[in-house]
N, C-alpha and C positions, 0 to 999 in steps of 0.2 A: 674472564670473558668480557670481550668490548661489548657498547652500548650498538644496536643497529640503527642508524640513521632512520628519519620517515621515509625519504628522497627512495631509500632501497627497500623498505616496506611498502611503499606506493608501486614500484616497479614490478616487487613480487605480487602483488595481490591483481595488478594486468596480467601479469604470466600465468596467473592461477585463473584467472576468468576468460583466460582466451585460449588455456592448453597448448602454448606456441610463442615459443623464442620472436621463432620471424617474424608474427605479426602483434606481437610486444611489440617489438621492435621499431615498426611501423608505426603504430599508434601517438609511444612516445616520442617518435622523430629522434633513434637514437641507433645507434648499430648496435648487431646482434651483439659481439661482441661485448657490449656496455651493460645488457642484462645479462649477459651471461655470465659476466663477470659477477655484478651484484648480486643473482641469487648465489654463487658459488662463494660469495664473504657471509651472506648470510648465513650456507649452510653450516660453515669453517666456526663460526661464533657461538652456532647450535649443538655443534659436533651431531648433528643431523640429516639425512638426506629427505628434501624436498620434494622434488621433482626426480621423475624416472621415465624411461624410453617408455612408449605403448604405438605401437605401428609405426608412423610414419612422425609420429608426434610425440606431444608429451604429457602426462598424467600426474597428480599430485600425488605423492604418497601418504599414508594418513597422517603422519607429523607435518606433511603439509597442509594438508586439510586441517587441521587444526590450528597451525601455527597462523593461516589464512584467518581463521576466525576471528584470533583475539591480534591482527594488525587492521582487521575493520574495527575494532573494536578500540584501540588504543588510536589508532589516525581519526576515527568518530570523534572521541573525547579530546584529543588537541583542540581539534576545531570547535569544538563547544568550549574550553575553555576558553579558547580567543574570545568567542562570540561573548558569554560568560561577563566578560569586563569591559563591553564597549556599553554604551548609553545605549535603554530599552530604544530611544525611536531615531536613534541613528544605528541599529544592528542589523544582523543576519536573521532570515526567520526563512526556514525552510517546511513546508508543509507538504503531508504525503496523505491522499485519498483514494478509495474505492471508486471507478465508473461514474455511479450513481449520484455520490454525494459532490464528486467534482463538478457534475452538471447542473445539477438539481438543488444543491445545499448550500453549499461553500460562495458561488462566484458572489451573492450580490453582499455579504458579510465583508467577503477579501475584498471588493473593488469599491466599499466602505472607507475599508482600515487602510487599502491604499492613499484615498483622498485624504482621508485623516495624518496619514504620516507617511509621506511622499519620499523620506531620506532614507525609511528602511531597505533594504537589497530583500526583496521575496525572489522564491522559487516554489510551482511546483510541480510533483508527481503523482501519475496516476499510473496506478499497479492494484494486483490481486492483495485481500488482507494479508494473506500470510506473509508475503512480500517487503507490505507496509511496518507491520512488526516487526520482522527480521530488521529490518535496516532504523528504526527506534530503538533498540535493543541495541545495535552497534552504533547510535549516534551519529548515524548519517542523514535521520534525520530528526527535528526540532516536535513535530507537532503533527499526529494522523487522525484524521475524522474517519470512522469506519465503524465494525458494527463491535462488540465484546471483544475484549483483549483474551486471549487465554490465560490460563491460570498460573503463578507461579513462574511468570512473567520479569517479576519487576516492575510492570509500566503500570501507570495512574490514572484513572477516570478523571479527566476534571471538571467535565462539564456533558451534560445528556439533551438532544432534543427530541421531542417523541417523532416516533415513524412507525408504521404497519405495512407488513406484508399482506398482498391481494393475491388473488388469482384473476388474472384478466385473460378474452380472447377477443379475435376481432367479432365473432358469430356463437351464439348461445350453445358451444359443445357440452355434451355431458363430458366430463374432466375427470370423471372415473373412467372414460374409454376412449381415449382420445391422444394426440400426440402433446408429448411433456418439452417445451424446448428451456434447454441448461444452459447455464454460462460454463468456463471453462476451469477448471481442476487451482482450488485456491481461494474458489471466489465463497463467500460464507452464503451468498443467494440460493447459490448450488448446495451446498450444503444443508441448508433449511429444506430446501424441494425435497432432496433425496431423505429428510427422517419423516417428511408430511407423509411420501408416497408409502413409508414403515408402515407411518402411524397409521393411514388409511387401508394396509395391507391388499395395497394394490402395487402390479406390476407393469404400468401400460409402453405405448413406446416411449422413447426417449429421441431428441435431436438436439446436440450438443452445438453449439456455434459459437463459441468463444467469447465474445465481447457484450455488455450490455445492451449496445447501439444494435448489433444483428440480432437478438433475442426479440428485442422491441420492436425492430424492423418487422422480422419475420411473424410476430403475433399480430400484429396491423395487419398482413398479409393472408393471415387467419391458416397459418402451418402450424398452430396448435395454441395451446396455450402456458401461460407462464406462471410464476409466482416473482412477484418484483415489489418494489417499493412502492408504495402509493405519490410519493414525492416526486416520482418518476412518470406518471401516469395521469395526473390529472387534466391534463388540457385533452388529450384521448378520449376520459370517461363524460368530459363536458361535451364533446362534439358527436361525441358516439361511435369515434373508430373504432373503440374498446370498452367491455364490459366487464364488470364483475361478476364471477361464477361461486355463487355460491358454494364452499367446500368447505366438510365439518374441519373442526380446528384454527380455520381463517375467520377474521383476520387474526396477523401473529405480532403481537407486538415486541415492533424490534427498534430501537429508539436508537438516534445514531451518536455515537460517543468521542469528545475530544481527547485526544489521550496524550499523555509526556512521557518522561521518564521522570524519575524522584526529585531529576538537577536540573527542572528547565529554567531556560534562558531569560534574560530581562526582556527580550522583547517579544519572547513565548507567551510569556505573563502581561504582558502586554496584548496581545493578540486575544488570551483566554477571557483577560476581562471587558476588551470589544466586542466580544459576540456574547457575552453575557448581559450584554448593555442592551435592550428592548426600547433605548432611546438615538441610539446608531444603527440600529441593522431591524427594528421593527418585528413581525412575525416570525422572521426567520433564527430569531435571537436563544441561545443554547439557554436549558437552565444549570444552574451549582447539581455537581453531580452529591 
């Protein structure tokens, strides 16, 4: 069995994320043809099939679903390799964040460590935890601020700073009988909300809005109330758009954590030990996990 190129692992894993030759196609700037080709060397090498009709399109079959997993997984790890052997503050440093810690936590550390070391190439992303793990896990990316890794993971604590969850509204509701508003399926916020409302064996409504910014919006707007970060929330509670509601179990302490994988990079380590630095980045600085 031949070795399969990345060139034709990268082309499949578009094919796989977009369910669609054509608009493969498009993306890479390549004719259909050209993928069609590559995943059909791929499959020939696997003695596999990939990809199968479903309507009008195309659907992975489970050996593709799977074989998708570990070419995120092996094209993750080239690039960390690369990155791997260049000089910590001339490298790559890719960071992936939750909402909250993007807005609230991260920028004034990152636009520290930017001024500090101006040759590094940064990126980053904001996405739901589970999201942010997955794609740590496959090595696409270097470094995630977020709330607990799950278990049996792989990935590394290296660094904790404290945070608490509140219950805030914009108008003094009782929060036992009142509207719950959620972030959207992923988020660990949501997650917390939904075992408080257990633990308080209460059922009240629920309004679900996706994003942090529309939660926050809408609780100003006083359409119910939330449970969110307090890092999120303080310039609110100083001016009075927002209150703390009293509710048994809160505050929750949920500390926010930098996490790697077992092989981060020189300039990951690099990164870890700037925001551990209380003499760079001030109050905002993680402690050793």
């Amino acid at each position: 069995m031949g070795a399969v190129s990345a060139a034709r692992m990268e082309t499949f894993l578009v094919v796989a994320r977009l369910n669609s030759i054509r608009r493969a196609a498009a993306q890479l700037h390549i004719t259909e043809a050209a993928v069609s080709a590559a995943v059909a060397h791929i499959e020939k090498q696997l003695g596999a099939k990939l990809i199968a009709k479903s309507g009008r399109g195309i659907a992975l079959t489970e050996a593709g679903r799977v074989y998708a997993e570990y070419c995120r997984s092996i094209l993750g790890l080239m690039k960390e390799a690369h990155a791997a052997v260049q000089q910590a503050e001339t490298g790559r440093l890719r960071i992936g964040v939750v909402a909250t810690a993007g807005e609230y936590v991260l920028l004034r550390p990152l636009a520290a460590f930017r001024n500090r070391y101006p040759d590094i190439e940064l990126s980053l992303s904001v996405h739901p935890r589970d999201v942010l793990f997955l794609e740590l896990q496959h090595h696409e990316t270097d470094l995630v601020i977020a709330g607990r890794p799950p278990r049996n993971t792989g990935l590394v604590i290296r660094a904790r700073r404290p945070s608490n969850l509140i219950v805030v509204g914009a108008t003094h509701h009782d929060p036992l009988h009142t509207t719950w508003l959620l972030r959207g399926r992923g988020s660990g916020t949501r997650d917390a909300t939904l075992a408080l409302l257990d633990q308080l064996d209460i059922a009240p409504p629920t309004l679900t809005l996706g994003s942090h910014g529309a939660v926050l919006a809408a609780a100003r707007e006083g359409l119910g109330v939330t449970l969110i970060h307090s890092d999120a929330v303080s310039q609110d509670l100083e001016s009075g758009t927002l209150h703390i509601l009293p509710v048994t179990g809160t505050p929750l302490d949920r500390p926010w954590h930098a996490i790697t994988t077992r092989t981060p990079t020189p300039t990951t380590r690099l990164f870890l030990t700037h925001i551990l630095d209380p003499k760079e980045v001030g109050p905002a600085a993680f402690h050793p996990a």
